[in-house]
C-alpha positions in Angstrom: 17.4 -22.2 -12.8 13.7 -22.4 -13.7 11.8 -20.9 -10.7 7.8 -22.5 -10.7 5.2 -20.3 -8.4 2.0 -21.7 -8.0 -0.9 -21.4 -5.6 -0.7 -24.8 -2.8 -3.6 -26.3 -1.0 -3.8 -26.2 2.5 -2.2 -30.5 2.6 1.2 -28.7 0.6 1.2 -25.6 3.4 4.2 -26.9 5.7 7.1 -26.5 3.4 5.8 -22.8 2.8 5.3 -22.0 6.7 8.8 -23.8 7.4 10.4 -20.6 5.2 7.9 -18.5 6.7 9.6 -19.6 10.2 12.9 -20.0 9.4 13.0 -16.2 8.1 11.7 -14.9 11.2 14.3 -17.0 13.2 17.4 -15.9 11.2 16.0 -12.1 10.8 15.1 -11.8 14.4 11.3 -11.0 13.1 7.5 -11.6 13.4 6.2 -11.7 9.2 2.3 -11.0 9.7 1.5 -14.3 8.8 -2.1 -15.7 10.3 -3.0 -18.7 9.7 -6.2 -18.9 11.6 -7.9 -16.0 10.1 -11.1 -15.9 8.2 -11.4 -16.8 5.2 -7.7 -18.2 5.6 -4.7 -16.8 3.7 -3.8 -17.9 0.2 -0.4 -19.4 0.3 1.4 -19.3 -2.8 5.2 -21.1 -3.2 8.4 -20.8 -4.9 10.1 -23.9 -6.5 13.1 -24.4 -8.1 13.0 -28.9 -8.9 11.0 -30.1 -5.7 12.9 -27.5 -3.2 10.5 -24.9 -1.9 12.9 -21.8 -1.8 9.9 -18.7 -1.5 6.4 -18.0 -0.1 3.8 -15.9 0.2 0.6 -15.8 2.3 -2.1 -13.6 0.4 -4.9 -12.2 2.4 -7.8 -10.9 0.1 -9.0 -11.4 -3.7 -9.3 -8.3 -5.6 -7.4 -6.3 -3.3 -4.0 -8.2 -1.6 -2.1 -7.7 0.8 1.3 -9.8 0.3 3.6 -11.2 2.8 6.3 -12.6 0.7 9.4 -14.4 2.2 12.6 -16.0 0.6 14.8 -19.0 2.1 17.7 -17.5 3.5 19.8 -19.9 1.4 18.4 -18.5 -1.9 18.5 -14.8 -1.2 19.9 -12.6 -3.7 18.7 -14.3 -7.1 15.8 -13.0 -7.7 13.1 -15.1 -6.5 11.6 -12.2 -4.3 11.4 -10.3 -7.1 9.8 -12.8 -9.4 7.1 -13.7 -6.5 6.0 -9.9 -6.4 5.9 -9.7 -10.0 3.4 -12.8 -10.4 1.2 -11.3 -7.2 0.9 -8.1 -9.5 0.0 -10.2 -12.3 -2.7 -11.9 -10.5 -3.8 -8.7 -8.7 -4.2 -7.3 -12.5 -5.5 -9.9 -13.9 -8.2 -9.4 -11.4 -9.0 -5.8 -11.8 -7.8 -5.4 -8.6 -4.5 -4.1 -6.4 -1.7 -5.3 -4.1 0.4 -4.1 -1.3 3.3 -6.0 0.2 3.3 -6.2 4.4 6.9 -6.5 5.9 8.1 -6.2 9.4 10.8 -3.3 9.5 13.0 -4.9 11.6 14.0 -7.3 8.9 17.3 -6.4 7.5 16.5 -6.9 4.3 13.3 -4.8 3.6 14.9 -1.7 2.4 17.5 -2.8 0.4 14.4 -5.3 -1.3 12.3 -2.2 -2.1 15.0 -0.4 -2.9 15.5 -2.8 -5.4 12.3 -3.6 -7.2 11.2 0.4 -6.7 8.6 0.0 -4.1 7.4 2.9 -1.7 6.7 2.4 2.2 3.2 3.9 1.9 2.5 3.6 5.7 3.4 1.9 8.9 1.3 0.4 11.3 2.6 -0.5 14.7 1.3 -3.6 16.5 0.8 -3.1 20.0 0.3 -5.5 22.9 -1.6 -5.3 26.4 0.4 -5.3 29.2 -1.5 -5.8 32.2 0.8 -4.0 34.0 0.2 -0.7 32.9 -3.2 -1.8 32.3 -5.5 1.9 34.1 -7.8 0.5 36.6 -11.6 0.8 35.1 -13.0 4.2 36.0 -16.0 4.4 37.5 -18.6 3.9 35.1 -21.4 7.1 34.4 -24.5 6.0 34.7 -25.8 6.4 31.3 -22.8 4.5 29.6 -23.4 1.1 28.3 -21.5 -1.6 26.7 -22.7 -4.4 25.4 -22.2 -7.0 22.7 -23.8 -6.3 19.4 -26.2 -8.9 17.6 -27.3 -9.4 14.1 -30.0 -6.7 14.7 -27.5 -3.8 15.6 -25.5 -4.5 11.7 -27.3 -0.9 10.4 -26.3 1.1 13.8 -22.6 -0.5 13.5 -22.5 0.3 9.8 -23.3 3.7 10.5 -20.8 4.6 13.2 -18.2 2.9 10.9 -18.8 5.0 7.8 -19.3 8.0 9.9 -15.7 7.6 11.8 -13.7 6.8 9.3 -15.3 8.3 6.4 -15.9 5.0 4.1 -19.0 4.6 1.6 -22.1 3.0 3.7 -22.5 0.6 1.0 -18.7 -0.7 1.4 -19.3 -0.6 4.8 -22.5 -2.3 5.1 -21.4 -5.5 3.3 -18.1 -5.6 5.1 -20.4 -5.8 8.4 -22.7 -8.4 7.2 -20.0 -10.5 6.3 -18.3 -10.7 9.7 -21.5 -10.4 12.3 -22.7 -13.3 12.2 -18.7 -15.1 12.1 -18.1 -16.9 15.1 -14.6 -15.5 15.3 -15.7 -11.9 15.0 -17.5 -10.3 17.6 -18.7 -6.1 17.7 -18.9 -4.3 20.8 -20.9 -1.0 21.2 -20.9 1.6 23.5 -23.5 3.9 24.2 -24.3 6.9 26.3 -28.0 7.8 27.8 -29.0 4.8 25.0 -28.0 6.0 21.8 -24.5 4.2 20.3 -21.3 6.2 19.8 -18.8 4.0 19.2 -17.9 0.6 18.3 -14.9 -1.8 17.8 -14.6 -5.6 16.4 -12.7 -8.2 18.4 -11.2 -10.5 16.3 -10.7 -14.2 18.3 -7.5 -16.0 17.4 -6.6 -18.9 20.2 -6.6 -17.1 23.9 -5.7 -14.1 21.9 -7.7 -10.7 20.9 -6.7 -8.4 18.3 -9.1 -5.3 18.5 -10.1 -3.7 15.2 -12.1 -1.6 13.1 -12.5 0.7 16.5 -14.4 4.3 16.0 -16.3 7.0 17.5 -18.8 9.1 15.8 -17.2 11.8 14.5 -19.6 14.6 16.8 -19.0 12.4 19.6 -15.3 12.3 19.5 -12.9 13.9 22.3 -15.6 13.1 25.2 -13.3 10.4 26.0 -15.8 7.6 24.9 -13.6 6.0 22.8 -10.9 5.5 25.8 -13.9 4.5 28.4 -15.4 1.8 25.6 -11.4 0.4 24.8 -10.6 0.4 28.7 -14.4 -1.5 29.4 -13.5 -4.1 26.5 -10.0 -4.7 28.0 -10.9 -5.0 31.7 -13.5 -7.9 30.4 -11.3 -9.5 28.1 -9.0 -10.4 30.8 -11.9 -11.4 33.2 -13.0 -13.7 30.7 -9.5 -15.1 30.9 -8.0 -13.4 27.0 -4.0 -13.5 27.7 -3.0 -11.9 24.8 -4.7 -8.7 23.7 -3.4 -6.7 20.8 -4.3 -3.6 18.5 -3.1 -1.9 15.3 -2.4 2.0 14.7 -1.1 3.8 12.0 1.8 5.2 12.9 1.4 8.9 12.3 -1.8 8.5 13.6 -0.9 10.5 17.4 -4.1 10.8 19.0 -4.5 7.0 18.7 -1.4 5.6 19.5 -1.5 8.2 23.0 -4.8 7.1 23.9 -3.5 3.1 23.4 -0.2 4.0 25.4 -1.9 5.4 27.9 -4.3 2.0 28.5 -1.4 0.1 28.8 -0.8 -1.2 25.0 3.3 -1.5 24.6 4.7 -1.1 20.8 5.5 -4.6 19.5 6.3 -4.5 15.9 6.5 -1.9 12.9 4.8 -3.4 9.8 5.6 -1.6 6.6 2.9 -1.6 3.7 4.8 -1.3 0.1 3.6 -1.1 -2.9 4.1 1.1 -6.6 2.4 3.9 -7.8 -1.2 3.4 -9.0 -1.7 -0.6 -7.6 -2.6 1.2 -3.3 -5.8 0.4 -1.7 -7.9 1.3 1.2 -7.7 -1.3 4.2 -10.2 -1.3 7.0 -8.5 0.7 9.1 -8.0 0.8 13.3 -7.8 4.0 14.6 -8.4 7.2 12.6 -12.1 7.3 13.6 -11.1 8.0 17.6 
């Protein structure tokens, strides 16, 4: 059995995303697998003749985060193990790292990085709005303002960013510029008597939102700004007519996932980041900067 993985253009996706489906309907889960994002995933697949048994969608260059997924049929030989050894070859070859993304509800996740001696470095949970339990919008002081950002606020976003969560400006900076002007990424400050405290990024998929990269400054934080900038986003997101409004927390991260609970975000998924010693990497983060 001579198993071929190769990189596929975007004509060659559907066999891959009809194992990406069929896992998720036999394992009762949701794999983290976008296909609308920007830039798109990479989608890599696993061939034994001309039978597609494996995938992976690969979401950055230098450093990648893997979701890899097997055909049911063809569990149990190996093939997982052989795609996450070429995803560390390529993620070497590039100077770079990897981490594989997995939704812990899938029966098979421990027992596969059990196997190949992967460590669950952290879980994010994926929450979702329910309207529900959605606060009513408090009354609004009159020096808070919230307003989109434009290309001119990139320096004031940059530095509320690196200040919350602690990142190097320049890393920062460049991760701004690159998304500001993207029509499916839009920043949102929030700013008391005129001066910005906080900011998040909403990223557009469909009629969906998934809220991102969301901090306060770190001498600004426990006033309760980052709540009253959330709560302001959300209440005009759904006037705008947004049905599906989601946001990502580490899980030990407490503070974060109370203040998200308590605007009516539900827990929707667990999503387990593996990897080996020495090949982590710093991701952008959602949270820690509240």
């Amino acid at each position: 059995m001579t198993l071929d993985i190769s990189l596929v253009s975007a004509t060659d996706w559907s066999p891959v995303l009809n194992i990406f489906e069929r896992c998720n309907r036999v394992d009762a889960i949701e794999l983290p697998v976008f296909y609308d994002t920007e830039p798109p995933p990479t989608l890599v697949a696993a061939r034994i003749g001309d039978t597609v048994v494996g995938g992976a969608a690969l979401y950055g260059y230098f450093e990648i985060e893997a979701v890899v997924a097997v055909d049911p049929a063809w569990r149990r030989q190996g093939i997982g193990r052989q795609l996450i050894e070429q995803i560390a070859q390529w993620a070497q070859f590039r100077g770079g790292s990897w981490i594989a993304l997995a939704d812990e509800a899938g029966p098979a996740v421990i027992p596969f990085a059990t196997a190949l001696g992967l460590k669950r470095l952290k879980v994010e949970v994926l929450l979702e709005l329910d309207p529900a339990w959605l606060p009513p919008l408090p009354p609004l002081p009159p020096t808070w303002q919230t307003r989109l950002a434009d290309t001119s606020d990139a320096a004031v976003i940059t530095d509320i960013i690196a200040d919350a969560f602690g990142d190097p400006v320049e890393q920062v900076a460049a991760f701004v510029a690159d998304r500001i002007t993207h029509p499916v990424h839009r920043f949102v400050i929030g700013a008391i008597d005129g001066t910005p405290v906080a900011t998040m990024r909403l990223l557009r998929n469909g009629q969906g939102i998934m809220i991102t990269t969301f901090g306060v400054r770190r001498d600004q934080q426990g006033r309760g700004y980052g709540r009253l900038l959330l709560l302001t986003a959300v209440h005009r997101l759904l006037d705008a007519g947004y049905e599906r409004i989601h946001i990502e927390v580490e899980e030990s991260n407490r503070p974060a996932c109370r203040l998200y609970r308590s605007c009516g975000f539900m827990p929707r998924r667990r999503y387990g980041q593996y990897g080996r010693n020495g090949n982590t990497h710093n991701d952008e983060g959602t949270a820690s900067g509240i």
